[in-house]
C-alpha positions as CSV (number, residue, x, y, z in Angstrom):
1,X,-1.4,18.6,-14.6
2,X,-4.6,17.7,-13.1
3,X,-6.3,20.1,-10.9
4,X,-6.9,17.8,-7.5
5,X,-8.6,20.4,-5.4
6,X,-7.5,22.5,-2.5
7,X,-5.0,21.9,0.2
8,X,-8.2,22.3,2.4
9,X,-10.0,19.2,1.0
10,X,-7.4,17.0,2.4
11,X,-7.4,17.1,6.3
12,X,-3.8,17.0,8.4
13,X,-3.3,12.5,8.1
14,X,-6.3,12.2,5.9
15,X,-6.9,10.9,2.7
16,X,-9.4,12.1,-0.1
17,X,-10.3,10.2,-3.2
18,X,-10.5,12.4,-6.7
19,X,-11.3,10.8,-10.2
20,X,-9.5,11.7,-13.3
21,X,-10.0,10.6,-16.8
22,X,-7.4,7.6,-16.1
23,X,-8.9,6.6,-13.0
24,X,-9.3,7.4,-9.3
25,X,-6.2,8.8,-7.3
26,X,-6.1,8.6,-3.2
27,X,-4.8,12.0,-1.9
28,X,-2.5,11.6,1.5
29,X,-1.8,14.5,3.4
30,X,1.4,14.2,6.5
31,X,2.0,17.4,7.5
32,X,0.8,19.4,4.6
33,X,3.1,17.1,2.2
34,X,0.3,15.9,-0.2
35,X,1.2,12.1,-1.7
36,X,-1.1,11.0,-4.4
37,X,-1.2,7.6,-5.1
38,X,-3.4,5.0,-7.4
39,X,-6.7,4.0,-5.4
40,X,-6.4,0.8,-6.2
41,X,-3.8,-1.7,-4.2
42,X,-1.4,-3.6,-6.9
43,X,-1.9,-6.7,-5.3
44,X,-5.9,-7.8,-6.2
45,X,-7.2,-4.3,-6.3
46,X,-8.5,-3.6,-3.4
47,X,-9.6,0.2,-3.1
48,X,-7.0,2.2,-0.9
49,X,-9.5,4.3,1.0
50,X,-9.2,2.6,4.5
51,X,-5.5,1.9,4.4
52,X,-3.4,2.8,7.4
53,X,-0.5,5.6,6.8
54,X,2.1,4.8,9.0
55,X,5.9,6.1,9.1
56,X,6.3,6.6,5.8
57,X,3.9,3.8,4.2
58,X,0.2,3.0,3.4
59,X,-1.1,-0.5,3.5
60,X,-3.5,-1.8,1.9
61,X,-6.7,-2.8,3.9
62,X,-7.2,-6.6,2.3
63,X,-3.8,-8.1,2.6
64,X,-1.4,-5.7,4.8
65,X,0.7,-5.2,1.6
66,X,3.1,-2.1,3.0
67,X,4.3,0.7,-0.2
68,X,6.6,3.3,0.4
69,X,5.1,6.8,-0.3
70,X,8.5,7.5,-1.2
71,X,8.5,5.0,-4.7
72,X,5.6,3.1,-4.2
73,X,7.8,-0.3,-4.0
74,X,7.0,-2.7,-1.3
75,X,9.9,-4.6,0.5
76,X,7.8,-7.7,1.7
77,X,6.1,-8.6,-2.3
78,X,8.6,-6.9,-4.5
79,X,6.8,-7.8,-7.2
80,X,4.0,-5.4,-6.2
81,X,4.7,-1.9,-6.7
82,X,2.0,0.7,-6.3
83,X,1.5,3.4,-8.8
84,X,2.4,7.4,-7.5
85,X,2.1,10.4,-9.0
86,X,4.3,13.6,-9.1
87,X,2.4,16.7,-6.7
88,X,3.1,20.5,-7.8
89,X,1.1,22.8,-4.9
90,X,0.8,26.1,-6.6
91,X,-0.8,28.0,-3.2
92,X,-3.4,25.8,-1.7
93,X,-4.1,24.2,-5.0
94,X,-2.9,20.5,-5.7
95,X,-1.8,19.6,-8.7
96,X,-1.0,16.0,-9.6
97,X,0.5,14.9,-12.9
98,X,-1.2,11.6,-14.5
99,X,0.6,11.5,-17.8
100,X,2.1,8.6,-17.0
């Protein structure tokens, strides 16, 4: 498990980038339920940092391409399917696992 930081870090609808050895990882925070999702969109890699978070989805800045925070699938370009990773909040600390 990666140590992502602090509950703290990650403002109430905000979003906070972290790098691990694999890569970068966008933090989401909705109502203290941390998401973490690859920083890079599936479709042409644009980075994920200004996508919107709206009921239940983030979509990527370039294109519009909406993913489920739930699985990461999106139901307009199936074939595009963005990367999440499993959260374990031990206190206020975030723990992502990347051994995917």
């Amino acid at each position: 498990m990666f140590n992502a930081g602090s509950i703290s870090d990650v403002p109430n609808f905000g979003k906070k980038v972290v790098s691990t050895d694999s890569g970068e990882i966008l933090l989401v925070n909705i109502k203290g339920v941390i998401h973490a999702v690859e920083n890079e969109c599936p479709h042409q890699g644009c980075p994920m940092t200004a996508a919107v978070v709206k009921d239940g989805t983030i979509s990527c800045p370039r294109h519009g391409y909406r993913f489920s925070l739930v699985d990461g699938s999106c139901s307009e370009h199936p074939d595009s399917v963005l990367t999440l990773f499993p959260v374990v909040l031990e206190g206020e600390t975030i723990l992502v696992d990347v051994s995917r």
